[in-house]
C-alpha positions as CSV (number, residue, x, y, z in Angstrom):
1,X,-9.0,34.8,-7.4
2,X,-8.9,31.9,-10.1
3,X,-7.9,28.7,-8.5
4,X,-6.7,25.4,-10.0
5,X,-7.0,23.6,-7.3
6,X,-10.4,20.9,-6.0
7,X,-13.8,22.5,-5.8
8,X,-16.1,21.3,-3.6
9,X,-17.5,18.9,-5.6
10,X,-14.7,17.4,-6.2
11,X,-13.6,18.8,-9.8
12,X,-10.7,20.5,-11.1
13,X,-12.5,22.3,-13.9
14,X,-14.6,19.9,-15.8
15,X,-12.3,17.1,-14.5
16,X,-12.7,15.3,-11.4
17,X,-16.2,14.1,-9.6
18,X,-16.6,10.4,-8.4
19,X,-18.4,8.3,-11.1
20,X,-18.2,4.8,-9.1
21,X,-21.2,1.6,-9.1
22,X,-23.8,1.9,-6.4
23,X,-21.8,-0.7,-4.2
24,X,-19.0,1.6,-3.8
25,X,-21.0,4.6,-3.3
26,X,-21.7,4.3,0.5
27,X,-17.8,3.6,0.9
28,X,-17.2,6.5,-1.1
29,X,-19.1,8.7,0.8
30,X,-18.1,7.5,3.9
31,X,-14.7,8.8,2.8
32,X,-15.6,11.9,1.4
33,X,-17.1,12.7,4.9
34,X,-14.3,11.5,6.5
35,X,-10.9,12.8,5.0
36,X,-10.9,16.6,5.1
37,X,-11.7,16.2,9.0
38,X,-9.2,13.6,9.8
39,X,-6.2,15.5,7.6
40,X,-7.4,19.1,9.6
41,X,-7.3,17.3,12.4
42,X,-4.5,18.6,15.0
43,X,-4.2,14.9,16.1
44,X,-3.4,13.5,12.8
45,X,-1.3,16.2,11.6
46,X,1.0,15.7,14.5
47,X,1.3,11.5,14.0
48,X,2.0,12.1,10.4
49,X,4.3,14.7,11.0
50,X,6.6,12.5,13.2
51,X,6.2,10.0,11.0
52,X,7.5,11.7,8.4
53,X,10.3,12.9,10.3
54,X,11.4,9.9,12.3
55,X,10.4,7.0,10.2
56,X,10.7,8.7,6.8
57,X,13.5,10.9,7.3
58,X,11.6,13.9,6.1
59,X,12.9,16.9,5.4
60,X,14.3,15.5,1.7
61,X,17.4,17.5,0.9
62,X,16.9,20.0,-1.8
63,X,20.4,19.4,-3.5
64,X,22.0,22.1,-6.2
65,X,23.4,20.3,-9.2
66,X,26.3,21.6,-10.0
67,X,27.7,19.5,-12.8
68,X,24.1,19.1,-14.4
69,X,23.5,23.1,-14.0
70,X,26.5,23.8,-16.0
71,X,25.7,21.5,-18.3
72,X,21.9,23.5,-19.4
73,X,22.8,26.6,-18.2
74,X,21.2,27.4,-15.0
75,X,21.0,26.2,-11.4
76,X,18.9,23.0,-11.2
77,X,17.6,21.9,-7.9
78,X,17.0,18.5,-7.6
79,X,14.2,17.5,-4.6
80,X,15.5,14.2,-3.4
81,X,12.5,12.4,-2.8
82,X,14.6,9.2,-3.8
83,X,16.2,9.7,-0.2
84,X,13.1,8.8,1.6
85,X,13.0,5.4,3.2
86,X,11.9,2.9,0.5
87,X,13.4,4.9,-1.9
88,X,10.7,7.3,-3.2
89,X,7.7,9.8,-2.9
90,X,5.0,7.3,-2.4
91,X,5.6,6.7,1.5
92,X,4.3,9.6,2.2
93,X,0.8,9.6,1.0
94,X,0.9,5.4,2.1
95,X,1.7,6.6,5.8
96,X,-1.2,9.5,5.2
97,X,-3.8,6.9,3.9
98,X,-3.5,4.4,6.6
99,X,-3.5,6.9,9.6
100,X,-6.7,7.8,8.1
101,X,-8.0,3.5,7.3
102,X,-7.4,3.5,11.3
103,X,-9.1,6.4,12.0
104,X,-12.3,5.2,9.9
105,X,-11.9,1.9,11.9
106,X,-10.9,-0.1,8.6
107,X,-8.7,-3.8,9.5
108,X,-8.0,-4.5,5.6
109,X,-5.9,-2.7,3.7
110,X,-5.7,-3.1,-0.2
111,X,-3.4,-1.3,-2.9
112,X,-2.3,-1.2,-6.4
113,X,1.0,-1.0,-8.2
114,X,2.8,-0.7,-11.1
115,X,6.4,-0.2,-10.5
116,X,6.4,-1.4,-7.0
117,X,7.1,1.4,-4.9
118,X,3.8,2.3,-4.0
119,X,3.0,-1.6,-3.4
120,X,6.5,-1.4,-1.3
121,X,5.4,2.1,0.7
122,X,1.4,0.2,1.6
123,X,2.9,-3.0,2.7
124,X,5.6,-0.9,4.8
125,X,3.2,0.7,6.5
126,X,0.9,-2.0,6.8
127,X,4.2,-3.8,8.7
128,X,4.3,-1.1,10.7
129,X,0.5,-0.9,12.2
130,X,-0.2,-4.2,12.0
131,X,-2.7,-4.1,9.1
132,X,-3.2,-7.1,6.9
133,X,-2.5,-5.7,3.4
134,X,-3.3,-7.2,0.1
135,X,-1.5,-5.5,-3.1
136,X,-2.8,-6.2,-7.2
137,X,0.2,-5.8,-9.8
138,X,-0.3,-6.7,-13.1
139,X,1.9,-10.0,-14.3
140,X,3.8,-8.1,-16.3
141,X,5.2,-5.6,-13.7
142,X,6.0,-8.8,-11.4
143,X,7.9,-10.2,-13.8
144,X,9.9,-6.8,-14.1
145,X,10.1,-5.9,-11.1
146,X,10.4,-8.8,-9.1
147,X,12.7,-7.2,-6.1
148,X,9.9,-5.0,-5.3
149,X,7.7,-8.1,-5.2
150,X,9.9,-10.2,-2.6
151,X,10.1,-6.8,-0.5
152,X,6.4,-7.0,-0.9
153,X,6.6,-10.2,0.9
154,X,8.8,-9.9,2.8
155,X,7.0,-7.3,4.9
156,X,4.4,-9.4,5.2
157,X,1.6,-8.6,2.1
158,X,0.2,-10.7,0.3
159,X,0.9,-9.6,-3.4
160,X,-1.8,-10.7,-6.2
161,X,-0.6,-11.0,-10.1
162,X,-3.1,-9.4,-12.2
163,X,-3.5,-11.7,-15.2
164,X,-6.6,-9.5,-17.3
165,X,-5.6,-7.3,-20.2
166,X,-2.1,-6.3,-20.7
167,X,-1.3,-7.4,-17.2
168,X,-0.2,-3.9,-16.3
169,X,-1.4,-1.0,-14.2
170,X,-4.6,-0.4,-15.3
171,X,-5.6,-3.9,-14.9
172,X,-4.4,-4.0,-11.2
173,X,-6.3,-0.9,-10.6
174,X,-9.2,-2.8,-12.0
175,X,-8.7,-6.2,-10.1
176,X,-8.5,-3.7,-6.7
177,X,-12.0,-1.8,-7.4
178,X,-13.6,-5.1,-7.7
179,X,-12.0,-6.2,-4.5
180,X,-13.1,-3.1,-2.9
181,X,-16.5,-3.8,-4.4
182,X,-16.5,-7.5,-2.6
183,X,-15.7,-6.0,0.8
184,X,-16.8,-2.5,1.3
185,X,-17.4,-3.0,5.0
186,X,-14.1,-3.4,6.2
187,X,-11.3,-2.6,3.5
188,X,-9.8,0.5,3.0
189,X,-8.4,1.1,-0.4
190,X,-5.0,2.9,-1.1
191,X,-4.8,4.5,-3.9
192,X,-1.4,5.8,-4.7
193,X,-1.8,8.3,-7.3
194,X,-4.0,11.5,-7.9
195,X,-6.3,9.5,-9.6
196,X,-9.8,7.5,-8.9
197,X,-13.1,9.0,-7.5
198,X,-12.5,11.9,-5.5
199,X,-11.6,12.8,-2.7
200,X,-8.7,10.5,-3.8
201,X,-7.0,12.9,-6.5
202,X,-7.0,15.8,-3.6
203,X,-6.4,13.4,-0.5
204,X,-3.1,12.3,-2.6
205,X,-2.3,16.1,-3.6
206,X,-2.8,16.9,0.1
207,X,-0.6,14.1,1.7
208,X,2.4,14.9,-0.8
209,X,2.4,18.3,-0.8
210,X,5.0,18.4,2.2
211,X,7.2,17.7,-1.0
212,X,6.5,21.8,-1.9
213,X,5.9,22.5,1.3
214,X,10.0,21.9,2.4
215,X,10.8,23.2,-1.3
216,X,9.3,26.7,-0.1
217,X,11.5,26.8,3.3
218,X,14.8,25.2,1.7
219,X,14.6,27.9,-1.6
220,X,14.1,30.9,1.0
221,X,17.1,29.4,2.9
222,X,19.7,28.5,0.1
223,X,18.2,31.9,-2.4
224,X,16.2,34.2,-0.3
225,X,13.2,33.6,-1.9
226,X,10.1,30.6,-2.0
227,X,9.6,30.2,-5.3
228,X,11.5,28.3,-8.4
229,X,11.1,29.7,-12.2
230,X,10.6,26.5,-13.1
231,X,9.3,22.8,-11.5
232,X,9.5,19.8,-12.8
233,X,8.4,16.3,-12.4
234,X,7.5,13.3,-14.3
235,X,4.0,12.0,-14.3
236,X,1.9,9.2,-14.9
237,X,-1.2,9.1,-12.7
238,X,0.4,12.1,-11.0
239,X,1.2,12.1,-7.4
240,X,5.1,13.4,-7.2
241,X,3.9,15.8,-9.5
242,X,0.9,16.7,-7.8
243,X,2.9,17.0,-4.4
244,X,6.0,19.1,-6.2
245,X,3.2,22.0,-6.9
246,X,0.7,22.4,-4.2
247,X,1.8,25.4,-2.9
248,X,2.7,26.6,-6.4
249,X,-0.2,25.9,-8.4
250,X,-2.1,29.7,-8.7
251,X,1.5,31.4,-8.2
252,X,2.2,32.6,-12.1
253,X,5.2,33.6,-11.4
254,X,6.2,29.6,-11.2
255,X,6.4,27.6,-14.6
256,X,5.0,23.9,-14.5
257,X,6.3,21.5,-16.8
258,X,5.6,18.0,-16.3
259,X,6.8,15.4,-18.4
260,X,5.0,12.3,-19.2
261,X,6.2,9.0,-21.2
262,X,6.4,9.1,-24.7
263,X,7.3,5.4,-25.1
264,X,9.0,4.5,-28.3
265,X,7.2,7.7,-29.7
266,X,3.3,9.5,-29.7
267,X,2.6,8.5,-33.3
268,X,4.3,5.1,-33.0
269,X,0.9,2.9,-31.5
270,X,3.5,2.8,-28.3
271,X,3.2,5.6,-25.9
272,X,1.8,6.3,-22.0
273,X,1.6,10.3,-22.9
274,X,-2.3,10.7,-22.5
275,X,-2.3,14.4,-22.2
276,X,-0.9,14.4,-26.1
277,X,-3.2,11.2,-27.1
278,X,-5.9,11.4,-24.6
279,X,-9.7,12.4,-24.8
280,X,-12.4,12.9,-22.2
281,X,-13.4,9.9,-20.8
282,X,-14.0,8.2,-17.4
283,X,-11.2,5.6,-15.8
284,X,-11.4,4.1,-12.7
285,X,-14.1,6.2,-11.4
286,X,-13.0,10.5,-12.3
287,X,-13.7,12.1,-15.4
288,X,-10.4,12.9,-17.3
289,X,-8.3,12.1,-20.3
290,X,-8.0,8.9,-21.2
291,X,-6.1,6.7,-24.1
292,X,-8.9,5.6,-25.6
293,X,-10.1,4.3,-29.6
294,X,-12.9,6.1,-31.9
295,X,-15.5,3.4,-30.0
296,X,-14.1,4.9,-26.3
297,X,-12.6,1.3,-25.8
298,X,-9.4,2.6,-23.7
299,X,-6.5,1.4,-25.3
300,X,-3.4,-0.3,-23.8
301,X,-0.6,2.4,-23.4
302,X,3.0,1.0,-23.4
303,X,6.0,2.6,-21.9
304,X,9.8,1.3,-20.8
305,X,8.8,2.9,-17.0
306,X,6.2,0.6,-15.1
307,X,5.3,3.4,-13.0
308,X,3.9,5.7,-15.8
309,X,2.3,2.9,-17.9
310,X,-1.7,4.2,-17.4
311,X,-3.5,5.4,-19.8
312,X,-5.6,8.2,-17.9
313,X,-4.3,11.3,-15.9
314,X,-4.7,12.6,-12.7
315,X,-7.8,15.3,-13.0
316,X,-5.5,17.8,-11.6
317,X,-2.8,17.5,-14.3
318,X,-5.4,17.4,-16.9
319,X,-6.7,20.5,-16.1
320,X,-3.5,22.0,-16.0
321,X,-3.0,20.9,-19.2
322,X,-6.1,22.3,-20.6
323,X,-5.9,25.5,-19.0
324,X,-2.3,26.2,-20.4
325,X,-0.8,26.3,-16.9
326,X,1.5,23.3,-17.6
327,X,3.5,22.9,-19.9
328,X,3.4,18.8,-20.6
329,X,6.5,17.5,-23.0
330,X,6.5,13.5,-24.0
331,X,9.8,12.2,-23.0
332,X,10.5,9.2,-24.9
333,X,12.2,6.1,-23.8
334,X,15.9,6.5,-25.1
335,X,15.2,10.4,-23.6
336,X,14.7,8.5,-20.4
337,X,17.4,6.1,-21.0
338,X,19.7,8.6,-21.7
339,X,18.5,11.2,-19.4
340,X,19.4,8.4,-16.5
341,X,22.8,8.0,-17.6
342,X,24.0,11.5,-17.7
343,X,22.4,12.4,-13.9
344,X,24.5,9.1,-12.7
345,X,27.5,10.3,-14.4
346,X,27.3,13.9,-13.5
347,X,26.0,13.7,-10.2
348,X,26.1,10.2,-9.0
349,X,22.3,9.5,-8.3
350,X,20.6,6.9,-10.1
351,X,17.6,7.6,-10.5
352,X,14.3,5.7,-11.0
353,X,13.4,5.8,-15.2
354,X,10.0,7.8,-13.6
355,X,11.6,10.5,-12.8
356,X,14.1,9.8,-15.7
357,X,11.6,11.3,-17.8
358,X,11.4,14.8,-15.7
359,X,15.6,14.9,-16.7
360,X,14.7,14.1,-20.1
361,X,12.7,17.1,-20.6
362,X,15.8,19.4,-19.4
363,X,17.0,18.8,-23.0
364,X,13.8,20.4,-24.4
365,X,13.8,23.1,-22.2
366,X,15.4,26.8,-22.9
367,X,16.8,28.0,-19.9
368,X,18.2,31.5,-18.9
369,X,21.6,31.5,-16.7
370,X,19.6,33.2,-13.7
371,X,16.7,30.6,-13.8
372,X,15.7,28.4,-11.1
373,X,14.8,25.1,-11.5
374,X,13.8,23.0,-9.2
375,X,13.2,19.1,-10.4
376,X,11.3,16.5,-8.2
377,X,13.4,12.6,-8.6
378,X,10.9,10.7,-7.2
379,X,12.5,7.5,-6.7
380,X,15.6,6.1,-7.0
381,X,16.7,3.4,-9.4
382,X,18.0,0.4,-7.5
383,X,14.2,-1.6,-8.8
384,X,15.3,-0.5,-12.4
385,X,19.1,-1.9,-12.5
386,X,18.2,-4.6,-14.9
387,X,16.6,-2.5,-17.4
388,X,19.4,0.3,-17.3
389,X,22.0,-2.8,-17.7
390,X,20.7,-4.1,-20.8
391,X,19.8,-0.4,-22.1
392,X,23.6,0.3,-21.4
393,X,25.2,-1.8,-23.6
394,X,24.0,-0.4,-26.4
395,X,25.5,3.1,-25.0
396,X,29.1,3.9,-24.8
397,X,30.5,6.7,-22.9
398,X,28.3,9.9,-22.1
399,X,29.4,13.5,-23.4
């Protein structure tokens, strides 16, 4: 049966595979060896588990829209990973990760962010099993989002501004491979996304696919059957999205559609959306698309959402793409904006401008009155408040 999912080299079709410096590649392996035996593992599964349950507050509510079903003509689930404690999908995997750091007898724990929320979810977890944890964020994202910094803190990381390049992402992700490189013996790196060397992109996949896992059970509960006609999710490097479709990805029968950040436009110089822009190239150790100029120098991407400001892709979603079984729309920033807006007026969530992007792409979407949809919000929006205040003056009321 065709597959999209890992091989056992670590590829999703021709994307994937570990392309790292010879002073990583003992850590590397070290994980690879490790992971799938740790994650199998009846003692792991059942710490996580808890975890999830009594720390996280796992099951997330699979919530019917009403007001925002009416409005596209359908029923529209929305997967409230923005409930979870520290407000989004990226506790999951951190919780996941670390478990496993212990297991491999790691002390050091290191991470990078963009937005915040995965620095947020490491340095939680780090709090709670007493592990120091060090966390790279580009300048630029401290500046905008500085609550998530002083949380950072305040749980006890220590949180290092990247100061290379455009002082984003990327740039942390950098800074935290050469850390790793420094001090293979003892760190443990956290990746937060499906990206990176693999097994990173399927470890990731793995850890957040309880997301599709509860969406299975709370579908056959609320409509008698497991499966949506459509998911969507937002994604930059990939990993709400990668955990919204696990147990979807070879059924047909489901429609993907993942909607990644436009900018201020594809053809404007401005834009995050790689699988429109990008070409085969290798970031931060895989082999995927990447924004990149006619000399292969990746270029800087740009988009109003710190979370989806990279300019690769998760192999996974890349080979979705390629393979036609996604359907990937560019959601621009006024989409995003406005996309935000109507969710808080409609159904009073706020939700982070990430996953503002997967409501954007409802607009672009043709629906039928007895389709299912089932939308991932990944985070919620309390770290983008200052962004959405000076976006709304230039709005007035919403339709």
């Amino acid at each position: 049966m065709k597959t999209y999912q890992v091989n056992k080299e670590g590829y999703y079709g021709e994307f994937g595979g570990a392309y790292i410096p010879e002073i990583l590649h003992r850590c590397v392996e070290e994980l690879q060896n490790a992971y799938s035996k740790v994650l199998e593992s009846e003692e792991f599964k059942q710490e996580f588990h808890q975890l999830l349950r009594d720390y996280v507050g796992r099951p997330s509510p699979l919530y019917l829209a009403n007001r925002l079903s009416k409005k596209y003509g359908c029923k529209i689930y929305l997967k409230r990973e923005d409930l979870n404690h520290t407000g989004a999908h990226k506790i999951n995997n951190a919780i996941g990760q670390v478990l496993l750091a212990k297991r491999m007898g790691k002390k050091r724990i290191i991470a990078e962010t963009g937005a915040g929320q995965h620095g947020v979810a490491t340095a939680t977890v780090c709090a709670l099993m007493n592990m120091q944890c060090i966390v790279y964020m580009g300048k630029t994202d401290v500046e905008r989002q500085h609550i998530n910094v002083e949380k950072m803190k305040m749980l006890g990381a220590e949180v290092r501004p990247v100061t290379s390049g455009n002082m984003t992402l990327k740039d942390a992700t950098n800074e935290a491979i050469r850390d790793w490189c420094c001090h293979p013996a003892d760190t443990y790196y956290v990746i937060g996304s499906t990206v990176g060397p693999h097994p990173y992109p399927d470890m990731v996949a793995r850890l957040q696919s309880v997301i599709s896992e509860e969406i299975k059970k709370q579908l056959k509960e609320q409509e008698g059957r497991e499966y949506p006609d459509y998911l969507m999710a937002c994604v930059g490097g990939g990993s709400n999205a990668a955990g919204t479709i696990y147990h979807y990805i070879d059924d047909e029968r489901v429609q993907i559609v993942l909607a990644e950040a436009g900018g201020k436009g594809i053809d404007t110089g401005f834009s995050a959306a790689t699988i429109q822009l990008g070409k085969m190239g290798i970031i931060h150790g895989a082999k995927t698309l990447v924004i990149q100029n006619e000399d292969g120098q990746i270029e800087e991407p740009y988009s109003i959402s710190a979370g989806l400001d990279y300019p690769g892709i998760g192999p996974m979603h890349a080979n979705l793409a390629k393979q036609q079984r996604a359907l990937v729309l560019a959601i621009n920033d006024d989409e995003a904006i406005r996309a935000a807006f109507e969710l808080t007026r409609l159904e009073g969530i706020i939700p982070a401008l990430e996953s503002a992007h997967a409501l954007g792409a409802l607009d672009k979407m043709r629906f039928k009155p007895t389709d299912i949809v089932v939308l991932t919000v990944s985070g919620r929006g309390d770290k983008d408040i200052e962004t959405y205040l000076k976006e709304s003056g230039t709005r007035t009321s919403l339709q």
